[in-house]
N, C-alpha and C positions, 0 to 999 in steps of 0.2 A: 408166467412171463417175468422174465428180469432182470429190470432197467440197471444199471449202472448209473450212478450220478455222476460221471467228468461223458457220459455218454446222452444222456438225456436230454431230449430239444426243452431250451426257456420259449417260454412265449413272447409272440411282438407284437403289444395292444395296438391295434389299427384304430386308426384316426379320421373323422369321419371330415367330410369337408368344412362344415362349420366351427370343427375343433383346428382344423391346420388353418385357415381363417385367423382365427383369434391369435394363433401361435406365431405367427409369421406378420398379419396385419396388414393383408393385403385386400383389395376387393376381389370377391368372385371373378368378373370379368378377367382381372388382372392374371388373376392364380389362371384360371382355364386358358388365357394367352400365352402366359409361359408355358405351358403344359404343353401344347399344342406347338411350341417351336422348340422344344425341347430343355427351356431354361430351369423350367421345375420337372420334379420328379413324377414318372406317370401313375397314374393309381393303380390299385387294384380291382378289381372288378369283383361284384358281389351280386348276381341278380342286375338288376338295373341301378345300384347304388355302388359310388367310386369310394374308396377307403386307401389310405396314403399307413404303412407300417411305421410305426414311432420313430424308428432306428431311421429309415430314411428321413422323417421329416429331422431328425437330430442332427443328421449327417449333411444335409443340405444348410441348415444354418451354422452347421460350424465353417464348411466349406464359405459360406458366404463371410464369417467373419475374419475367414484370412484371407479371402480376397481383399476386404477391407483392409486388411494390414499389409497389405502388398504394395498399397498404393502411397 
């Protein structure tokens, strides 16, 4: 087999809940409220364990920091 490198999937370390927790600084509660109305981004699913991909939790705080400069 073979790969090409401008062809080859990077990896996107997933994030477990208590890691996007820490990242974001939000309570449980909070984070699973957005989730659920759609204001956070929804996990992945693993088994019975939610995992959030790096790229989205990166993408959501930058989003939120230009909301912030919007205002």
């Amino acid at each position: 087999m073979n790969i090409h490198p401008e062809t080859s999937v990077r990896p996107d370390p997933l994030l477990s809940l208590p890691e996007v927790l820490s990242i974001v600084g939000v309570a449980p509660s909070t984070w699973w409220a957005g989730v659920a109305s759609g204001k956070f981004p929804r996990p992945v699913k693993c088994g019975r364990r939610s995992f959030w991909p790096q790229s989205v939790i990166a993408e959501f705080i930058e989003n939120l920091k230009r909301a912030g400069s919007d205002r």
